[in-house]
C-alpha positions in Angstrom: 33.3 28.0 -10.8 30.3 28.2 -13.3 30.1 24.6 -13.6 29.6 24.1 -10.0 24.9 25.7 -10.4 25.3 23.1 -13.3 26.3 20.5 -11.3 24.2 21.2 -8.3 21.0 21.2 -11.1 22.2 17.8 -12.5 22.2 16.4 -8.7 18.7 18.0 -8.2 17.6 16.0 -11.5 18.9 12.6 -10.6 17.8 13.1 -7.0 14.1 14.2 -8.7 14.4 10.8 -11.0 15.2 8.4 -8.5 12.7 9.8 -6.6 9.6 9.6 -9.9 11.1 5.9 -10.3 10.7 4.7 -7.1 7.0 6.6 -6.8 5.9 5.1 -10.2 7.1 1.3 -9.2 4.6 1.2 -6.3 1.7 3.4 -8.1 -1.5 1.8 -8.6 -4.3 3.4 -10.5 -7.5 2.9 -8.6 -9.8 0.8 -10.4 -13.5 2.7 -10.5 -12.2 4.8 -7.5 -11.1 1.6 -5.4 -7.4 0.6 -4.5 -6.9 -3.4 -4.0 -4.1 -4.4 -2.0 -2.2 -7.6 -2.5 -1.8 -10.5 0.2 2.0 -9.0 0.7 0.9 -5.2 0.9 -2.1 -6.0 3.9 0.5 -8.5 5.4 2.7 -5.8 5.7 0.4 -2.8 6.3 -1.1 -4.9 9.5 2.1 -6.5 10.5 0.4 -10.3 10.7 1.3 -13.2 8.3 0.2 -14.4 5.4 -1.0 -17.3 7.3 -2.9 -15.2 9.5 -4.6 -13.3 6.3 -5.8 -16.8 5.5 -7.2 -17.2 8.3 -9.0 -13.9 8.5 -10.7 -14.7 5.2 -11.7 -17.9 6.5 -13.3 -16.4 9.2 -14.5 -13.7 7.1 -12.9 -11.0 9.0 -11.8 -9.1 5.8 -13.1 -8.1 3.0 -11.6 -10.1 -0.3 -12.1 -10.8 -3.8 -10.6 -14.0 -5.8 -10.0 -13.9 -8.8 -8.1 -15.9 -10.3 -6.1 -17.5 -7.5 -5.2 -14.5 -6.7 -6.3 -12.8 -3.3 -6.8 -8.5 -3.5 -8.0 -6.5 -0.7 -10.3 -3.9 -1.2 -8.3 -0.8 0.6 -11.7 1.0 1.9 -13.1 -2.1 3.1 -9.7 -2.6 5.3 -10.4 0.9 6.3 -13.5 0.0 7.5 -12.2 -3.5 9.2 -10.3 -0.7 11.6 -12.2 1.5 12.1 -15.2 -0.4 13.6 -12.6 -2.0 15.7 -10.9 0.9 17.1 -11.1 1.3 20.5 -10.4 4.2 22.4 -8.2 4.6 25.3 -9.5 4.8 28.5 -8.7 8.2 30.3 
């Protein structure tokens, strides 16, 4: 019987520790304020392919930096992508 608060702490802990792991394997520190998003991560966010993503920075559609060979996405420049292409619904 008094193990039984023990036990339900102990579940609480792990629950709280899978929880921190999972939150600290996608964290990403902003860099001078800015989140970059990977190829993936905007692939995913927007639901098109990575294809596509090409194509949108060939037609300069996106906002991008390389560096490196590698493609990163500035996060309020997406934002602003969407928002000047929001359209509202008709009522």
């Amino acid at each position: 019987m008094e193990d039984e608060p023990i036990a339900s702490v102990m579940q609480d802990m792990r629950k709280g520790s899978k929880w921190l792991s999972a939150f600290l394997e996608s964290y990403r520190p902003p860099l001078d304020g800015e989140r970059y998003l990977t190829d993936g991560e905007v692939a995913e966010l927007l639901r098109v392919s990575r294809r596509t993503l090409q194509e949108y920075r060939n037609n300069r559609v996106l906002p991008f930096i390389l560096l490196g060979g590698k493609v990163l996405y500035p996060e309020t420049g997406l934002r602003e992508v969407l928002e000047a292409n929001y359209r509202k619904p008709l009522e």
